[in-house]
N, C-alpha and C positions, 0 to 999 in steps of 0.2 A: 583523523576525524574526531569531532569532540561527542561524545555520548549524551544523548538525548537533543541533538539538534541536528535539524535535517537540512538536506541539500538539493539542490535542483538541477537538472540537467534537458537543457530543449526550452523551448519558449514557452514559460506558464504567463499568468494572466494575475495578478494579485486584486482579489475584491476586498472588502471590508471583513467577509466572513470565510472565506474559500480562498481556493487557486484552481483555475483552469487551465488546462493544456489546450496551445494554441497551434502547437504544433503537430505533425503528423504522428511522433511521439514524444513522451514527455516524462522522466525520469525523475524519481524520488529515492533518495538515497536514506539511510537513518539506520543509526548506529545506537543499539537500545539492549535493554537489562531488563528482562520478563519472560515469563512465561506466554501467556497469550498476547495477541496485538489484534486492536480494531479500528478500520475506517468509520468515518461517517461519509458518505458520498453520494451522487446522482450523478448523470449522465444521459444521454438518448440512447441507450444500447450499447454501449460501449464495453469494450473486456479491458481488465488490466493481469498484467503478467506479475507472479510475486519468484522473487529468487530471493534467496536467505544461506548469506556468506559468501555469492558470488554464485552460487551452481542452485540450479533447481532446487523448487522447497521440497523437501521429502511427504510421502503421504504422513508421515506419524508427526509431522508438523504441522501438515497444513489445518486449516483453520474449517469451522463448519460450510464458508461461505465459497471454496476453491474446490475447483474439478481439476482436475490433471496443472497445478499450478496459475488458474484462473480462475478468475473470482469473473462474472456478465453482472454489470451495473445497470440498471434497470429500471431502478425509482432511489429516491431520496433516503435513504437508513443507517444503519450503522450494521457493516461486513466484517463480520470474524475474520480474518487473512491469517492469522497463524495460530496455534494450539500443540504448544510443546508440551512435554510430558513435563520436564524439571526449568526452573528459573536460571537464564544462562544470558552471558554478553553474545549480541549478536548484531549482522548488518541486515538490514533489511532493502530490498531494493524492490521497488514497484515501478512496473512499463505501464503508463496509461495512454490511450489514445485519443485521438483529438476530442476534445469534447469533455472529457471528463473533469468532476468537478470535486475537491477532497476539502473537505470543510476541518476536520481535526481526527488525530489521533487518540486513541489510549491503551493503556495498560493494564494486564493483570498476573 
């Protein structure tokens, strides 16, 4: 996997600004060099799942916007998902469910 380009897994929806999951779920893969990571997203109440290297994100990882590795999307904003302590290579994997809408990434 090439770093800093993500991957798609399950039927998304490409608009002009976003991707939506069209699917029951709908799988972002992303393979990335930072410290923190953030959505910008909306949905109708939707959860997405974060895993970080394959297994559950660790609490000292997760991010301000994740409870037990879930972040509830809610309204249109931009979701903290991850908050590591040091700047490291890592894979990021996000489960969303139908309906959700992930407009972009970023880094810090």
């Amino acid at each position: 996997m090439k770093q800093d380009h993500f991957y798609l897994v399950g039927q998304w929806k490409n608009f002009s600004d976003r991707m939506q999951t069209v699917s029951y779920n709908g799988t972002i893969i992303l393979p990335y060099y930072a410290k923190d990571v953030h959505i910008v997203a909306a949905g109708s109440y939707t959860d997405i799942q974060i895993l970080l290297d394959g297994k559950a994100i660790a609490v000292n990882d997760s991010g301000l916007d994740l409870k037990n590795g879930t972040a509830h999307i809610s309204e249109h904003r931009l979701y903290n998902i991850v908050s590591s302590e040091q700047v490291g290579s890592h894979i990021l994997t996000i489960i969303a469910h139908q309906g959700c809408q992930i407009y972009t990434f970023t880094f810090g």
